[in-house]
Legacy VTK file of the C-alpha trace (Angstrom):
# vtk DataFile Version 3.0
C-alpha trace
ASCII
DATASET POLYDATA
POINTS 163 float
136.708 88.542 93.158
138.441 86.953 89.823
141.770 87.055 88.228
140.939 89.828 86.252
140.165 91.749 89.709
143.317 90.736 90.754
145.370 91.735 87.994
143.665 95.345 87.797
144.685 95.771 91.337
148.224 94.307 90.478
148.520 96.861 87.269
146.897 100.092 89.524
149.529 99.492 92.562
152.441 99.643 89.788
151.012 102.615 87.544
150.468 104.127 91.054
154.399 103.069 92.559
156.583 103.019 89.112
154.605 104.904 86.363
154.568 101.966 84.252
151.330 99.177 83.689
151.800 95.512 83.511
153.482 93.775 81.050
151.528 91.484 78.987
153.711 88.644 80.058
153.624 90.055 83.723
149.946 89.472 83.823
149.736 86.415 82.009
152.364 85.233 84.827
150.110 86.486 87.337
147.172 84.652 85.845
149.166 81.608 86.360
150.005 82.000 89.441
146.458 82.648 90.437
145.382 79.570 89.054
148.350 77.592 90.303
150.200 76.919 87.621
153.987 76.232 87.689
156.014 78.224 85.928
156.804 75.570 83.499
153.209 75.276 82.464
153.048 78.834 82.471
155.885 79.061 80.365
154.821 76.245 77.599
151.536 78.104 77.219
153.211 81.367 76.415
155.933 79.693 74.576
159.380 81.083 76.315
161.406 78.777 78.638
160.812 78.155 82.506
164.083 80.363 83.384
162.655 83.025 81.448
159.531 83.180 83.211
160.911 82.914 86.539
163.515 86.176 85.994
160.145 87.909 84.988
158.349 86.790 87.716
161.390 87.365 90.495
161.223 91.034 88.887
157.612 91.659 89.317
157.471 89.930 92.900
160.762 92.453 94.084
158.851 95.224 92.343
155.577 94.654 94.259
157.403 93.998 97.639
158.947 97.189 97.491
155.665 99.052 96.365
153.107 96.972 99.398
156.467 97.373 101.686
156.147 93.565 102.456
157.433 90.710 101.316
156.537 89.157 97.867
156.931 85.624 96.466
154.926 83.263 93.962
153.667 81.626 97.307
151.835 84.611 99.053
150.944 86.942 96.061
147.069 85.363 96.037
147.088 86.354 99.535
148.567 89.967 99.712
146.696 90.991 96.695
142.778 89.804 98.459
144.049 92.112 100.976
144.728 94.788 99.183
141.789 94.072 96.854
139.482 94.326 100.437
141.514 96.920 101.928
141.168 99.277 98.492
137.286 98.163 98.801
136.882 99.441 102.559
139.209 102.566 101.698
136.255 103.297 98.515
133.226 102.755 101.371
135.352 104.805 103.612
135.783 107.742 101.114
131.761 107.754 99.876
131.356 108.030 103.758
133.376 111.108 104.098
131.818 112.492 100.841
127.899 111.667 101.584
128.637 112.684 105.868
129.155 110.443 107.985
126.151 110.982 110.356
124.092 109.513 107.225
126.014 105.721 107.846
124.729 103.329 110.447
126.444 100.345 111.536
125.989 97.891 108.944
123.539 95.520 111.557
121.019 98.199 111.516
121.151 99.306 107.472
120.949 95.992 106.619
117.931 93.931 107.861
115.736 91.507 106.590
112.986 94.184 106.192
115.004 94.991 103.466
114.226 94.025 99.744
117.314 92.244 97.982
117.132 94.896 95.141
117.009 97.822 97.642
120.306 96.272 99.304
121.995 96.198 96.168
120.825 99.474 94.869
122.544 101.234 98.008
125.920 99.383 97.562
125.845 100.391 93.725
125.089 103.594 94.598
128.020 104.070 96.861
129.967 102.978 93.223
130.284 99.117 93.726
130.577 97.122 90.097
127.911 94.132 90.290
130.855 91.313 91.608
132.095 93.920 94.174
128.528 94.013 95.293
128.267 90.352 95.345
131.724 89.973 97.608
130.328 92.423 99.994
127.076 90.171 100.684
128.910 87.186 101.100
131.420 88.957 103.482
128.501 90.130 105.638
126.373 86.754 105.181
130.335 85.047 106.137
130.586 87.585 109.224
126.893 86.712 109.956
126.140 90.361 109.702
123.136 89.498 107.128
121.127 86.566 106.262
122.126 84.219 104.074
119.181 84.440 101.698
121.289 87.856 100.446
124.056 85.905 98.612
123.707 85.547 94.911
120.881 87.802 94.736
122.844 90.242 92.931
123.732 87.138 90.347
119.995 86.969 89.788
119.205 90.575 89.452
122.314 90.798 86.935
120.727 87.725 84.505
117.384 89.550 84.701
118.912 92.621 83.168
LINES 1 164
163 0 1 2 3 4 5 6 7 8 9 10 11 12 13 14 15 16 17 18 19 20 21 22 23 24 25 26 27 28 29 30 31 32 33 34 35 36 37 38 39 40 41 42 43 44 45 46 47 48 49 50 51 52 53 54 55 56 57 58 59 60 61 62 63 64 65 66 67 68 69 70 71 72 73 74 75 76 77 78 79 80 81 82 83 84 85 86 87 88 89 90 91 92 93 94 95 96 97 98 99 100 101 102 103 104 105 106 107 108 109 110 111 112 113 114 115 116 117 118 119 120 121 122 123 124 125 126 127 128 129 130 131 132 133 134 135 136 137 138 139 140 141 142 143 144 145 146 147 148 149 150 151 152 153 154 155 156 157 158 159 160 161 162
């Protein structure tokens, strides 16, 4: 999961809440944020002035803390959106499950095992509509949960330089 992640889940919960996308200085904010940044850096890169950024940025956090229902500050916004990034990720499993039946899913322990061949792994998770780095995140959240082996981490990033 990168910035760019981050911000597409940032700009999809707004579209979805407000009818309106990101503002280019909105995500460039958030970009900031994700890396850390103050706002005064943030604000010499983009060339306005610190009080400027942080009346954009006190905007966007009230707007997103009334559309997740929590609350929403420059401290906790890495945070909140993971979750929502993993919760949107389970609620896309969840949904393929419902569409394919769900007699045809086993627990993870016994579709995973190390019978397995790294590119059959990944083929099933892209079949169920996961993007390369979402398939990636999902190994090393099982390999991190000790669900899988470790030895299934970064094979995606392999079979992505071989294509």
């Amino acid at each position: 999961m990168n910035s760019e992640d981050l911000i597409q889940i940032t700009d999809q919960l707004l579209y979805e809440d407000t009818g309106r996308h990101l503002t280019h200085l909105q995500s460039q904010i958030l970009v900031g944020v994700i890396d850390r940044q103050s706002y005064r850096v943030i604000a010499i890169a983009h060339d306005c002035t610190e009080g400027h950024i942080r009346d954009v940025a006190y905007k966007l956090w009230k707007q997103l803390a009334k559309t997740l229902n929590e609350p929403v500050s420059k401290v906790n916004i890495v945070a909140i959106l993971k979750r929502t990034y993993w919760s949107l990720l389970n609620a896309k499993i969840d949904n393929k499950k419902l569409e394919y039946g769900i007699e045809n899913f086993q627990p993870v322990s016994k579709c995973i095992n190390p019978k397995r061949s790294h590119a059959e792994i990944i083929s099933k998770l892209t079949q169920i509509g996961l993007n390369p780095d979402q398939v990636h995140d999902v190994l090393e959240f099982l390999v991190t949960s000790e669900l899988i082996s470790p030895q299934y981490v970064g094979c995606n990033k392999r079979e992505k330089k071989e294509q």
